[in-house]
Backbone as a printed PyTorch tensor [residue, N CA C, xyz], in Angstrom:
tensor([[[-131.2600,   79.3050,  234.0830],
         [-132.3930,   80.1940,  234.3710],
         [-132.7520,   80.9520,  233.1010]],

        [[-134.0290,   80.7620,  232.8100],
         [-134.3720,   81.8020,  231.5790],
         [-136.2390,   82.0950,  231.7830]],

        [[-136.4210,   82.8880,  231.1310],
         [-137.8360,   83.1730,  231.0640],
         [-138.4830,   84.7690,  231.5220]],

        [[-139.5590,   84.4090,  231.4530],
         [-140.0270,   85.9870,  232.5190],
         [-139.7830,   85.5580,  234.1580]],

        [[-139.2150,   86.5700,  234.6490],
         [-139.1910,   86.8130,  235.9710],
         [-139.9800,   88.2610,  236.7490]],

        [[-140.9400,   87.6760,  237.3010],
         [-142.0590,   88.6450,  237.6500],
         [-141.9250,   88.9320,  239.4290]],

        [[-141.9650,   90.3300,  239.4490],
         [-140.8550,   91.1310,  240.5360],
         [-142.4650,   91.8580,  241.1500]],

        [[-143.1430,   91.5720,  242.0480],
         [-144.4420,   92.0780,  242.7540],
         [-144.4740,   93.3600,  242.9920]],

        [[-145.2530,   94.3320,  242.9780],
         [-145.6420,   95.4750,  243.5390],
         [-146.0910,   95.8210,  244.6720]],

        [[-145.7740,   97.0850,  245.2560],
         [-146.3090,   97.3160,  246.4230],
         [-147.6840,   97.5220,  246.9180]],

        [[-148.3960,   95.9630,  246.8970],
         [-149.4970,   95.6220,  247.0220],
         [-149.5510,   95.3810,  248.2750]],

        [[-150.6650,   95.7660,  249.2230],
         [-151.0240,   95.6480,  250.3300],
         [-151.9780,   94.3280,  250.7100]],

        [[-152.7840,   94.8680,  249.2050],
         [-153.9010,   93.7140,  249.0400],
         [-153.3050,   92.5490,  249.1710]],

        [[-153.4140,   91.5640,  250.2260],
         [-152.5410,   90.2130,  249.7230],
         [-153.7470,   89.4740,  248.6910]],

        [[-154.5550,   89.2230,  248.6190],
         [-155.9920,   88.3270,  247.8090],
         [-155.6300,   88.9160,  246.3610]],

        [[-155.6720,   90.1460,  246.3830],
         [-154.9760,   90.8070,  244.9790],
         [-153.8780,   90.6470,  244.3640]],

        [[-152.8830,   90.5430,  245.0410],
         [-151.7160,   89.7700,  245.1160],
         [-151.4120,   88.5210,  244.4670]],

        [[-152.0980,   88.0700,  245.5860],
         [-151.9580,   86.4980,  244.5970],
         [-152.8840,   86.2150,  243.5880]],

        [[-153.6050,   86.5010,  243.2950],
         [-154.9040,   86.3280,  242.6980],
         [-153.9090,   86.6870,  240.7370]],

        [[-153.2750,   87.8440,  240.7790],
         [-152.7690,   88.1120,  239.5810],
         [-151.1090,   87.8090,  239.7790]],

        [[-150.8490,   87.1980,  240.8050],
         [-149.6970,   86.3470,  240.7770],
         [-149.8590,   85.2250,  240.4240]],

        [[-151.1760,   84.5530,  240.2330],
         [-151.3750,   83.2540,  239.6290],
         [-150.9440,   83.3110,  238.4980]],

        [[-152.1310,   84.3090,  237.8560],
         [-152.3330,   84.6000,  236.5490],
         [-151.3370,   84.7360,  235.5050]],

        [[-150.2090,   85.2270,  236.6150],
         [-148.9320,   85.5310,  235.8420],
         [-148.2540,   84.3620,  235.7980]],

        [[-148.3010,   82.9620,  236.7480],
         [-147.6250,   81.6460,  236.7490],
         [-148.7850,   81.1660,  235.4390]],

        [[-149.6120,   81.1230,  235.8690],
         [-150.5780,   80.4020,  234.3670],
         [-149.8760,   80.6780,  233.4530]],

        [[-149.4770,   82.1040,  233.0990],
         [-149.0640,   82.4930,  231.7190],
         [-147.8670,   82.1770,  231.5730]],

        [[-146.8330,   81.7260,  232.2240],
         [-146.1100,   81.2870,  231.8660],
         [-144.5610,   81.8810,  232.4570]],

        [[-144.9230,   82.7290,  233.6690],
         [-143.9660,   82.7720,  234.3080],
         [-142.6450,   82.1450,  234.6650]],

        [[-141.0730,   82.5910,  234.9200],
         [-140.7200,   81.0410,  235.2950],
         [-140.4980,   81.1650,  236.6960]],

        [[-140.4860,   82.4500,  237.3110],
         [-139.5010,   82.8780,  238.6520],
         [-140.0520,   84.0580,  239.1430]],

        [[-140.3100,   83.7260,  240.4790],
         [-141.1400,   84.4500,  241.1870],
         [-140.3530,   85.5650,  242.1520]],

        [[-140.5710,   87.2370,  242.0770],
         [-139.5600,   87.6940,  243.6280],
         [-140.5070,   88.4800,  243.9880]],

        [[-140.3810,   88.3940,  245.6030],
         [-141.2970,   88.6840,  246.3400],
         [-140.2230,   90.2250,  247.0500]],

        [[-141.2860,   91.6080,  246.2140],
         [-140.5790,   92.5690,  246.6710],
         [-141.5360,   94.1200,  247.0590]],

        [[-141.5490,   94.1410,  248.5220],
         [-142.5890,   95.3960,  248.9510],
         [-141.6870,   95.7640,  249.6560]],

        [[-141.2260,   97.3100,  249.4300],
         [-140.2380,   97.9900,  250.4240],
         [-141.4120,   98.7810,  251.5320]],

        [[-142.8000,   98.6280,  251.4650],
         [-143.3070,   99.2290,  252.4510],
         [-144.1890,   98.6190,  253.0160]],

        [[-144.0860,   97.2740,  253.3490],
         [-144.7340,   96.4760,  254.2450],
         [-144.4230,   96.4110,  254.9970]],

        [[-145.1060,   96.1040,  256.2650],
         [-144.5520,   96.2510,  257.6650],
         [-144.1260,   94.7260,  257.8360]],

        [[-143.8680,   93.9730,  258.7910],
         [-143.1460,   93.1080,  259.2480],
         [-144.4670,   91.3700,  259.2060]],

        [[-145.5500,   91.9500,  259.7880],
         [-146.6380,   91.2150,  259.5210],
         [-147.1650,   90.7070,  258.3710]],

        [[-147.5310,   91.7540,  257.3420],
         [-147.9810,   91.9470,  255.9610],
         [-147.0200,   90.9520,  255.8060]],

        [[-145.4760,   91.5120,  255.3790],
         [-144.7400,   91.0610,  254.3710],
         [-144.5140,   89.2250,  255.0630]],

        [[-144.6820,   89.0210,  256.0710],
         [-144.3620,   87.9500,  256.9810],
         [-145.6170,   86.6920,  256.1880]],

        [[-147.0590,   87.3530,  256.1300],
         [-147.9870,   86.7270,  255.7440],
         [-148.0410,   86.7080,  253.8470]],

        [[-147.7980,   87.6890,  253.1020],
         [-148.1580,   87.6340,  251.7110],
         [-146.5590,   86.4220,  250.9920]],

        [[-145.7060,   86.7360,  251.9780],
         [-144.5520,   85.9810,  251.6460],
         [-144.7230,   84.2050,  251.6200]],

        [[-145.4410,   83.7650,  252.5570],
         [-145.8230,   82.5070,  253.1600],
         [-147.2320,   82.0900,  251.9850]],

        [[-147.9790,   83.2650,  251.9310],
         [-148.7990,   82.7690,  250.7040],
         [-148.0530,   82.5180,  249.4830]],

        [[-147.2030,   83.2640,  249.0980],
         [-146.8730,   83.6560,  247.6500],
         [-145.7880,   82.1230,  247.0990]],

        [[-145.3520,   81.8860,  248.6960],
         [-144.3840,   81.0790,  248.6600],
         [-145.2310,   79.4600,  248.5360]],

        [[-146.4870,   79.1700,  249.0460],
         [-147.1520,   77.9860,  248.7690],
         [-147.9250,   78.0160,  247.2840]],

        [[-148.1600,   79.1190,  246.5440],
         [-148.3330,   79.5020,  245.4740],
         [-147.3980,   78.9040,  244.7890]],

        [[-146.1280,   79.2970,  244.1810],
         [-144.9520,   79.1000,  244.1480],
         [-144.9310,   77.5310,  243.8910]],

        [[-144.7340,   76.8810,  245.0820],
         [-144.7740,   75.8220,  245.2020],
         [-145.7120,   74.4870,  244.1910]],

        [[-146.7860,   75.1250,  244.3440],
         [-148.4190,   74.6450,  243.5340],
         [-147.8640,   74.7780,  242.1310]],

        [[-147.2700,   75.3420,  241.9010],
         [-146.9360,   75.5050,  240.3930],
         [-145.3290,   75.3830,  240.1710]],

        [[-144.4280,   75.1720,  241.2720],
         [-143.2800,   74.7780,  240.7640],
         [-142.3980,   75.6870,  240.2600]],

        [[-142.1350,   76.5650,  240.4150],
         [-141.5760,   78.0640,  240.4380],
         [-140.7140,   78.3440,  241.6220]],

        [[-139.7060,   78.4610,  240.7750],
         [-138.8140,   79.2290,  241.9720],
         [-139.3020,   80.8370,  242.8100]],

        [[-139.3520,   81.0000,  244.2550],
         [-139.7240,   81.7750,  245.0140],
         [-138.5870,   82.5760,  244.8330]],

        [[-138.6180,   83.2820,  245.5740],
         [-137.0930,   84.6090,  245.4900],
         [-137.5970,   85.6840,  245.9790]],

        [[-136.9720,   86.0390,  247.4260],
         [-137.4190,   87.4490,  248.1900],
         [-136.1710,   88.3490,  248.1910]],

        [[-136.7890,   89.6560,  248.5280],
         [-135.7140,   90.4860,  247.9630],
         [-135.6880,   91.2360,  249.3450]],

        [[-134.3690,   91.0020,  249.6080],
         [-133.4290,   91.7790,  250.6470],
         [-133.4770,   90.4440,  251.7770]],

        [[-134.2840,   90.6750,  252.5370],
         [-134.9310,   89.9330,  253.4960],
         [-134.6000,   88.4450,  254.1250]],

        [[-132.9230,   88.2650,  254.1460],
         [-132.5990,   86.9750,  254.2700],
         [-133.0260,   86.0220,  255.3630]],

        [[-133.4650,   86.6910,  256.8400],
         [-133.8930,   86.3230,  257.2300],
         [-135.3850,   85.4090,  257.2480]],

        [[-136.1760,   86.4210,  256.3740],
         [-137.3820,   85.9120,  255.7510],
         [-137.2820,   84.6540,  254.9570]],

        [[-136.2770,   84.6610,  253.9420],
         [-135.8460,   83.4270,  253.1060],
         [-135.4600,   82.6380,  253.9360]],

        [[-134.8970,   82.4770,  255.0440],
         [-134.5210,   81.6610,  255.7960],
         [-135.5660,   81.1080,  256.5310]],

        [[-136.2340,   81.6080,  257.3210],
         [-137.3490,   80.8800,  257.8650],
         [-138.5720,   80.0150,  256.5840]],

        [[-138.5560,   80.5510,  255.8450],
         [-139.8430,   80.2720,  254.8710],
         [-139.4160,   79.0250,  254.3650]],

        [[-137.7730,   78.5990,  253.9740],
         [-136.8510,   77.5410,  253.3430],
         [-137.2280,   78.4760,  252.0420]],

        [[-137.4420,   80.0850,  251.7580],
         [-137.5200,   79.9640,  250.2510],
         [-136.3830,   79.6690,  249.2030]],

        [[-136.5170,   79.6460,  247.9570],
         [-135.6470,   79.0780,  247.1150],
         [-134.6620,   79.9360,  246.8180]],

        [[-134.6650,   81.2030,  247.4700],
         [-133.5920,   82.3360,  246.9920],
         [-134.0470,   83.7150,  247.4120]],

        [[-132.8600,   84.6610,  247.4100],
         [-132.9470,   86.4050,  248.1700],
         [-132.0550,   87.2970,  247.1340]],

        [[-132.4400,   88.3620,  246.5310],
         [-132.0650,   89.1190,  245.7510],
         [-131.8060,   90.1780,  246.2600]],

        [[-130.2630,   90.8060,  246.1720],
         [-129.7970,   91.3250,  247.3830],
         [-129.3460,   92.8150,  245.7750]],

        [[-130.1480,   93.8340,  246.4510],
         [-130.2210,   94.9990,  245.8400],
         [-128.3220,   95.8060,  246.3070]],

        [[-127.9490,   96.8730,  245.5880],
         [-126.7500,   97.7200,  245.7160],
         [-126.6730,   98.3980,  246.8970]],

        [[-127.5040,   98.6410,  248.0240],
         [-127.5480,   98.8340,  249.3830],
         [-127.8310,   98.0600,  250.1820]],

        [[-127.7990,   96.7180,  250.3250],
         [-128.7340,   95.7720,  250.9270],
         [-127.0270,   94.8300,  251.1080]],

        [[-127.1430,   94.0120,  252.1580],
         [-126.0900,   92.8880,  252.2500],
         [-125.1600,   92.6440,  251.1040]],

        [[-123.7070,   92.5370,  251.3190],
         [-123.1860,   92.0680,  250.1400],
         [-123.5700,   90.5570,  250.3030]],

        [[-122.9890,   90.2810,  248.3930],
         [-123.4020,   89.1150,  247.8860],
         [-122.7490,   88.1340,  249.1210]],

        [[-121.5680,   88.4900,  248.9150],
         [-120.4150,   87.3820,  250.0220],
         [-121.3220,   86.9420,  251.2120]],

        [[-121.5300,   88.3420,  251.9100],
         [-122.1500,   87.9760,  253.5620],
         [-123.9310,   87.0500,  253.1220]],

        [[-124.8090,   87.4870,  251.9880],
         [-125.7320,   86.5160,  251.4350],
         [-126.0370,   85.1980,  251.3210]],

        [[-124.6270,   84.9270,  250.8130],
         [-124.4560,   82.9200,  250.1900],
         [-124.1960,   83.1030,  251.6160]],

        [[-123.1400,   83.4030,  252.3110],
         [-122.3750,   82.5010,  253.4130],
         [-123.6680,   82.3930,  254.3820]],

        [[-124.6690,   83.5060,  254.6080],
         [-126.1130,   82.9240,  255.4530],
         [-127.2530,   81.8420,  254.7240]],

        [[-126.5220,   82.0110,  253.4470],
         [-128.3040,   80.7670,  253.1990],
         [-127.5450,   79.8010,  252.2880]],

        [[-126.1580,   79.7500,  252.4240],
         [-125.4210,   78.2650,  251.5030],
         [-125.3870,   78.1130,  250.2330]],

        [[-124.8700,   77.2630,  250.0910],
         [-124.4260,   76.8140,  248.8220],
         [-125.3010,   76.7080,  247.7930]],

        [[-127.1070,   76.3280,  248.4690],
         [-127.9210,   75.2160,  247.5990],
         [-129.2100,   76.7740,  246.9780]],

        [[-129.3030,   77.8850,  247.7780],
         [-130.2630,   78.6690,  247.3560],
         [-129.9340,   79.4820,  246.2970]],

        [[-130.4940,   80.2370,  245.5920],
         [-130.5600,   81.3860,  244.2540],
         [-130.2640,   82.5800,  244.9720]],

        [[-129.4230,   83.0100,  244.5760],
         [-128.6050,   84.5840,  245.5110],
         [-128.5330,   85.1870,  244.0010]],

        [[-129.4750,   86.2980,  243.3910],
         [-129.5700,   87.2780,  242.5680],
         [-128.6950,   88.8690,  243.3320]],

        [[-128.3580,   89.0440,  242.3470],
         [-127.4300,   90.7260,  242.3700],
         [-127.5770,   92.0090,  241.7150]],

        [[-128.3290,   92.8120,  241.9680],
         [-128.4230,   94.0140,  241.2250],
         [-127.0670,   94.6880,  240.8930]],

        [[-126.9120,   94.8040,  239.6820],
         [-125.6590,   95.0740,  239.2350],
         [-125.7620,   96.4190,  238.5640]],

        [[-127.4300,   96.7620,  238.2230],
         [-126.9480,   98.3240,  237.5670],
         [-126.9330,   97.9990,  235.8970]],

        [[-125.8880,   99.2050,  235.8290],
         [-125.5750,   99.5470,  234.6860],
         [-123.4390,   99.1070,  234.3760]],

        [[-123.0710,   98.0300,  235.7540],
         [-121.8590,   98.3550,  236.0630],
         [-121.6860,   97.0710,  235.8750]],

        [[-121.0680,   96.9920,  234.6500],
         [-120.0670,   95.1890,  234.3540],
         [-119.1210,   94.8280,  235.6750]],

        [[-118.6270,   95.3960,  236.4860],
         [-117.5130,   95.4350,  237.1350],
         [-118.2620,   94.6880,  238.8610]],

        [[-119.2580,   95.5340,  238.8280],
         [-119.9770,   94.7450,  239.9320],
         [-120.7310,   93.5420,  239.5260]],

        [[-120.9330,   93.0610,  238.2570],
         [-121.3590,   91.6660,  237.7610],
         [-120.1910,   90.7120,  238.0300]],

        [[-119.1400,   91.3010,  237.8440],
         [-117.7020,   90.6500,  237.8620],
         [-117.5620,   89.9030,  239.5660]],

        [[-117.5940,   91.1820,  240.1910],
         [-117.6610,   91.1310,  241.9360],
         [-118.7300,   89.7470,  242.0570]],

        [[-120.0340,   90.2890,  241.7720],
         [-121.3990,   88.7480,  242.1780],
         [-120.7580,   88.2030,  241.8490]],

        [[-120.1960,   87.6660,  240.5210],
         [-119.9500,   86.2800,  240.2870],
         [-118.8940,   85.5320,  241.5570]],

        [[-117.9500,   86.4050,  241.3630],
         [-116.8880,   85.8090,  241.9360],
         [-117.3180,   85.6910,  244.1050]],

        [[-118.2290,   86.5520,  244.1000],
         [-118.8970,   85.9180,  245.5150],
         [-119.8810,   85.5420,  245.7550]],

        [[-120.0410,   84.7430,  244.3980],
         [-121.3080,   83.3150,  244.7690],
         [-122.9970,   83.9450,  244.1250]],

        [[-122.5810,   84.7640,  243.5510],
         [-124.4660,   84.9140,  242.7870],
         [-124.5660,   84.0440,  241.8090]],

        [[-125.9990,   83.6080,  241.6530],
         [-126.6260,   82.4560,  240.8940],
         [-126.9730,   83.5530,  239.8480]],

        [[-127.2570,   84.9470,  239.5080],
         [-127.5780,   85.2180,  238.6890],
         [-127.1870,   87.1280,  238.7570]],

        [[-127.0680,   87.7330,  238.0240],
         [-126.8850,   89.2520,  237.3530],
         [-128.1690,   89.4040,  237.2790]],

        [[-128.6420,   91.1270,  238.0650],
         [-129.4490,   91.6570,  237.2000],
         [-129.0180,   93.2270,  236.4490]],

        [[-129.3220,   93.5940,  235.3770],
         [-128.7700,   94.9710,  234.9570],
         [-129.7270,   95.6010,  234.8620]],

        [[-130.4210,   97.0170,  235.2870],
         [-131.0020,   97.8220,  234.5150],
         [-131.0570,   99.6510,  235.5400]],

        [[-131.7450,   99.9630,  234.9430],
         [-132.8940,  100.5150,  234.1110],
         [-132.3280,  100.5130,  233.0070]],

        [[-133.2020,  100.0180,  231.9860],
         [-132.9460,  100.2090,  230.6320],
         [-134.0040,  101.7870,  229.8870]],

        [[-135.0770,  101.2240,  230.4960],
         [-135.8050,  101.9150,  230.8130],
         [-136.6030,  103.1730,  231.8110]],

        [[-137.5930,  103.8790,  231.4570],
         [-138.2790,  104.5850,  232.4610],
         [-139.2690,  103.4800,  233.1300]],

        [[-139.2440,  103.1580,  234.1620],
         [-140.7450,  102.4260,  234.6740],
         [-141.5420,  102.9380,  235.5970]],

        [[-142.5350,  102.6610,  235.8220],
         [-143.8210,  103.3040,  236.4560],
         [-144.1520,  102.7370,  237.6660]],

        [[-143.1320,  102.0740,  238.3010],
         [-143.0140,  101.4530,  239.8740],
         [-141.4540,  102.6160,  240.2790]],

        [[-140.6000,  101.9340,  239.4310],
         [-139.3230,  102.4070,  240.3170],
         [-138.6860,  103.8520,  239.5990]],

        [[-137.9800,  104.4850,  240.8740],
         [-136.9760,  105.6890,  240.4960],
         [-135.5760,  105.4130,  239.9250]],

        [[-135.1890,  105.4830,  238.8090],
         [-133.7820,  105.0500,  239.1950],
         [-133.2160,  105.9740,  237.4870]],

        [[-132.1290,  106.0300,  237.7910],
         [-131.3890,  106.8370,  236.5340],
         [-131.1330,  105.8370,  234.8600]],

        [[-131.7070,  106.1320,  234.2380],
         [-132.0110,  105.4900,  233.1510],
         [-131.1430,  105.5710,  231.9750]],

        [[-129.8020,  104.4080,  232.4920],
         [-128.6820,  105.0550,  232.1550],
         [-127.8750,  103.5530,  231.5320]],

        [[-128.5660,  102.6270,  231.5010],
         [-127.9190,  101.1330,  231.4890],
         [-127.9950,  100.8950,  229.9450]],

        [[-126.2020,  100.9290,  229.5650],
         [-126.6290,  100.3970,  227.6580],
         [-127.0000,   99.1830,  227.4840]],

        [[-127.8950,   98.9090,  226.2280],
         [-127.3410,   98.0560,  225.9390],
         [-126.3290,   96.8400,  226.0580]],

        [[-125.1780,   97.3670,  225.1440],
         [-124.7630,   96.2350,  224.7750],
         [-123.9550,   95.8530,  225.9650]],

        [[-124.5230,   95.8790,  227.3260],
         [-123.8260,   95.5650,  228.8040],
         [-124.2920,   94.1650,  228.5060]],

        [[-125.3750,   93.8180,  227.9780],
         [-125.9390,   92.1900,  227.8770],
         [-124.8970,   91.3590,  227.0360]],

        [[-124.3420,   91.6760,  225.9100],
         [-123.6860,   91.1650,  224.6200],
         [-122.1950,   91.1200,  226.1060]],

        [[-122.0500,   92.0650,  226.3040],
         [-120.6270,   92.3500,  227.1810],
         [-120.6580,   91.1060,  228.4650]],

        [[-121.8320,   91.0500,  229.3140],
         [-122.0190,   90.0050,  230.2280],
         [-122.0440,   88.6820,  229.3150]],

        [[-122.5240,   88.1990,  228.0610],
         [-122.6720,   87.0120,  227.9940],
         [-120.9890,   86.7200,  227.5410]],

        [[-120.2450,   87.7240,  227.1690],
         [-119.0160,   87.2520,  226.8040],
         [-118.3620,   87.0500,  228.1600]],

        [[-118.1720,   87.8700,  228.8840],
         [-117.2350,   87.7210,  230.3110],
         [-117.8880,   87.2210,  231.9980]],

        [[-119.6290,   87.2670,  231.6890],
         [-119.6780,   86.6330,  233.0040],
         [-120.6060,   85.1590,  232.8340]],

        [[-119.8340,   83.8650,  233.3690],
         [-120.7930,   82.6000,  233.7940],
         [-121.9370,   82.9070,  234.3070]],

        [[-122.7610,   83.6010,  234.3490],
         [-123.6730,   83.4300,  235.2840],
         [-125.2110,   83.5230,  233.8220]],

        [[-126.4560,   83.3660,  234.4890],
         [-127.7350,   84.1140,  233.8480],
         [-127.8350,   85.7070,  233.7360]],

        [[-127.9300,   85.9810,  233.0830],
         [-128.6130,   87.8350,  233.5150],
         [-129.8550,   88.0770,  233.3090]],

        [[-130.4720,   88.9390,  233.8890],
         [-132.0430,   89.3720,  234.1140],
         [-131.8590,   90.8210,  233.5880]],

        [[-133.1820,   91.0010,  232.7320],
         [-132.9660,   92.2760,  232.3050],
         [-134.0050,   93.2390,  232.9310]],

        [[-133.9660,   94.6460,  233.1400],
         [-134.9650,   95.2930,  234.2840],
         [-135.3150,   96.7140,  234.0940]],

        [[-136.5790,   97.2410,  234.1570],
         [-136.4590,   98.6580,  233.9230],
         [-137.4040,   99.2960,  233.1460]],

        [[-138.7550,   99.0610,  233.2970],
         [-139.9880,   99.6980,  231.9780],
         [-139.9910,   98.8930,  231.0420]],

        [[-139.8840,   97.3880,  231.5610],
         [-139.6920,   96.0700,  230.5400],
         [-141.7360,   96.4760,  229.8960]],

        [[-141.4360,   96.1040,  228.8840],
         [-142.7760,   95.7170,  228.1220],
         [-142.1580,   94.7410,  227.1120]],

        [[-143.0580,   94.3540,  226.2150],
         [-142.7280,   92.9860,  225.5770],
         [-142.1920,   93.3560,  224.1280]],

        [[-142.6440,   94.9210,  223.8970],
         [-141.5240,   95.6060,  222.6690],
         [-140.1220,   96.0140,  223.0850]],

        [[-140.1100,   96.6850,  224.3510],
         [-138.7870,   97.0480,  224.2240],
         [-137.8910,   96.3490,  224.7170]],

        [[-138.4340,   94.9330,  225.4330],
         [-137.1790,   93.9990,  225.8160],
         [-136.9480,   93.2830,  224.8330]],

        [[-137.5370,   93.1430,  223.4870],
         [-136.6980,   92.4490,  221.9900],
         [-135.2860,   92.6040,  222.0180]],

        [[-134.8420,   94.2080,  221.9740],
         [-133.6070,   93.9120,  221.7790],
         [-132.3580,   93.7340,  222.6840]],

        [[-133.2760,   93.4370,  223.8550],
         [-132.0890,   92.8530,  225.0280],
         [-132.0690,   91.6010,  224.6960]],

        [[-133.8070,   90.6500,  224.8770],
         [-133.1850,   89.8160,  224.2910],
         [-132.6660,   89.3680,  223.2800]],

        [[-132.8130,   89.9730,  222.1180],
         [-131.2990,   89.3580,  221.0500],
         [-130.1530,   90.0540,  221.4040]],

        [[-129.5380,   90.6850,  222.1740],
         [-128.5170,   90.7580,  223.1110],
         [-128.1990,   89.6540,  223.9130]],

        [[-129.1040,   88.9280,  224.0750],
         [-128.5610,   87.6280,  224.8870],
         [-129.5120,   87.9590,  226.2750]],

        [[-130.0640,   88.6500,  226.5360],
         [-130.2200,   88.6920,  227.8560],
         [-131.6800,   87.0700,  228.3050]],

        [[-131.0460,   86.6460,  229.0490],
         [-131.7260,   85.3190,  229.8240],
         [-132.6700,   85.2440,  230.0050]],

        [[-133.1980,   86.2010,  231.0950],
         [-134.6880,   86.4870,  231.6270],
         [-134.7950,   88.3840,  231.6430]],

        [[-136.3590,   88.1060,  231.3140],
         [-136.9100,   89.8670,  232.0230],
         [-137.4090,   89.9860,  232.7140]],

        [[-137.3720,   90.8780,  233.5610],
         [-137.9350,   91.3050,  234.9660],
         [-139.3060,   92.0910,  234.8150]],

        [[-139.9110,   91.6390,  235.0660],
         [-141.2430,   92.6940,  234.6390],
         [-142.2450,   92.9660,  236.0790]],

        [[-142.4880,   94.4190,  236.1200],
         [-143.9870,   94.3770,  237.2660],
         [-144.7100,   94.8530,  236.4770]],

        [[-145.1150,   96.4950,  236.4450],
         [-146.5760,   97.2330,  236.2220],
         [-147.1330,   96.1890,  234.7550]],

        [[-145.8120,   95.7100,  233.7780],
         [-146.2610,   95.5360,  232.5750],
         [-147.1760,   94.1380,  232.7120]],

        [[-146.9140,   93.1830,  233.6120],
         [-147.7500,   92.0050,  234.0720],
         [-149.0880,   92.4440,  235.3540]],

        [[-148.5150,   93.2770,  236.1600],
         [-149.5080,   92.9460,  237.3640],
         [-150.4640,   94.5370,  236.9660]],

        [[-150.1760,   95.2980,  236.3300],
         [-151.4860,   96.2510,  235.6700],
         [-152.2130,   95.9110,  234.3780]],

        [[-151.0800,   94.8200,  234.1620],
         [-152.0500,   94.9610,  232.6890],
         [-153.3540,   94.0470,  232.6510]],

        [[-154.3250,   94.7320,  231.6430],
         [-155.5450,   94.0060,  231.5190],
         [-155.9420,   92.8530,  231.4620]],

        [[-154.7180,   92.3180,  231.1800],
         [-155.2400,   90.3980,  230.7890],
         [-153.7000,   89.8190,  231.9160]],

        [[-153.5100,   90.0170,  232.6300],
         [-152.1660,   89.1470,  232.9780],
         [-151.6340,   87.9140,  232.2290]],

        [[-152.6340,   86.8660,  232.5700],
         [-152.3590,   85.4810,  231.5700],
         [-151.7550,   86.0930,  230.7190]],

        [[-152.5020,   86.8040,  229.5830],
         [-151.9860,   86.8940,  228.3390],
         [-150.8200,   88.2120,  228.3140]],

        [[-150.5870,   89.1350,  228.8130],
         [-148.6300,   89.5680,  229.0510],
         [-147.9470,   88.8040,  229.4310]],

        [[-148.2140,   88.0090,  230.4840],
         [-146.9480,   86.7940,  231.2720],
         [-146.8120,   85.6360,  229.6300]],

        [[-147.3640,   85.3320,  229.0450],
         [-147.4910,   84.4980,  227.7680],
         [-146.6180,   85.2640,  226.4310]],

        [[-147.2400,   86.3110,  226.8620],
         [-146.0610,   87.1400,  225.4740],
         [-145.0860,   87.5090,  225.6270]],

        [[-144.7080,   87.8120,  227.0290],
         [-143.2050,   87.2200,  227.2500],
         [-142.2980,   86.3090,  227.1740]],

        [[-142.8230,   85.2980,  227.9540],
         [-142.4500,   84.2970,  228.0810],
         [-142.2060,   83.2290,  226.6120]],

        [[-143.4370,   84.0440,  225.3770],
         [-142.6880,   83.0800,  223.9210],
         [-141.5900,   83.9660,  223.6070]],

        [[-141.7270,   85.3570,  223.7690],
         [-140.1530,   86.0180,  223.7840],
         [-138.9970,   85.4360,  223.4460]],

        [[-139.0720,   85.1360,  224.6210],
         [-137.8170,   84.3440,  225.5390],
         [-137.7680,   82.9690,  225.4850]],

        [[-138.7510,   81.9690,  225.2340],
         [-138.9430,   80.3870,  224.6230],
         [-138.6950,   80.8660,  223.5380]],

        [[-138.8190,   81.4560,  222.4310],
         [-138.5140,   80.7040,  220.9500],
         [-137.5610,   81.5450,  220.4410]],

        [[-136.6040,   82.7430,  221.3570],
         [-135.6430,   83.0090,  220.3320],
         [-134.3460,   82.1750,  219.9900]]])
């Protein structure tokens, strides 16, 4: 797994939605997660089923966050199970062997240690950053990336007020993929942020 990984906003609009969820696969997206903590059951039931034939059209891995049930009915390709949400263990053992089970890990090597060893396909670490979607304590070093590529098998995703300057030096830290929202789905040109990421991360 490597590339930009583009994490949706709490968009209501579904047409809006996808419309600059394309934009962001055009540009060069590699991995899609489908994440609204304030959709009701309908919404998220319907923008999920779009996002997920989207997805598809372009060959991109899908990935919903929390919501295993949802991943389960849809057949999506994977569920990203946040630090309050299902452990990893009880995750794989509902959707098997064959789907993408992502792990918010923080700022904490020790719970990267834990995912691995109960079945996550991938680490994510952050806030590295302040970002302009999420609350969270902005407290994640560095060199946790240099530290994961030495001690954990897995990919890591990097997360947190990603823009395409300040995730340079994660990725020459090693870090795999970046997680990006406001910096893809506000910005003025989508195509062209999802693209300047994504050579980021292709040509280092």
């Amino acid at each position: 797994m490597k590339g930009l990984y583009i994490v949706t906003p709490d968009w209501d609009d579904t047409a809006k939605l996808l419309e600059v969820s394309e934009q962001a696969l055009q540009g060069g997206a590699a991995l899609l997660q489908y994440r609204h903590k304030t959709a009701d059951a309908a919404l998220r039931q319907e923008q999920a089923e779009a996002l997920l034939a989207l997805c598809r059209r372009y060959q991109r891995p899908f990935i919903i966050n929390d919501y295993v049930e949802l991943c389960l009915a849809l057949d999506a390709d994977g569920i990203h199970v946040g630090g309050t949400d299902a452990s990893v263990a009880e995750v794989r053992a509902q959707v098997g062997p064959d789907k993408i089970v992502g792990a918010s890990c923080y700022g904490d090597l020790a719970l990267a240690h834990a995912a691995q060893r109960a079945g996550a396909s991938y680490v994510a670490f952050g806030g590295f950053y302040p970002s302009r979607v999420k609350k969270y304590p902005v407290t994640t070093p560095v060199d946790i990336i240099t530290r994961s590529k030495a001690e954990i098998a897995l990919p890591n995703v990097v997360i947190g007020g990603m823009t395409q300057e300040n995730a340079v030096p994660l990725i020459a830290a090693g870090a795999d993929m970046v997680a990006a929202i406001s910096s893809v789905y506000l910005a003025e040109d989508p195509v062209a942020a999802a693209r300047s990421f994504a050579a980021l991360l292709n040509n280092r």
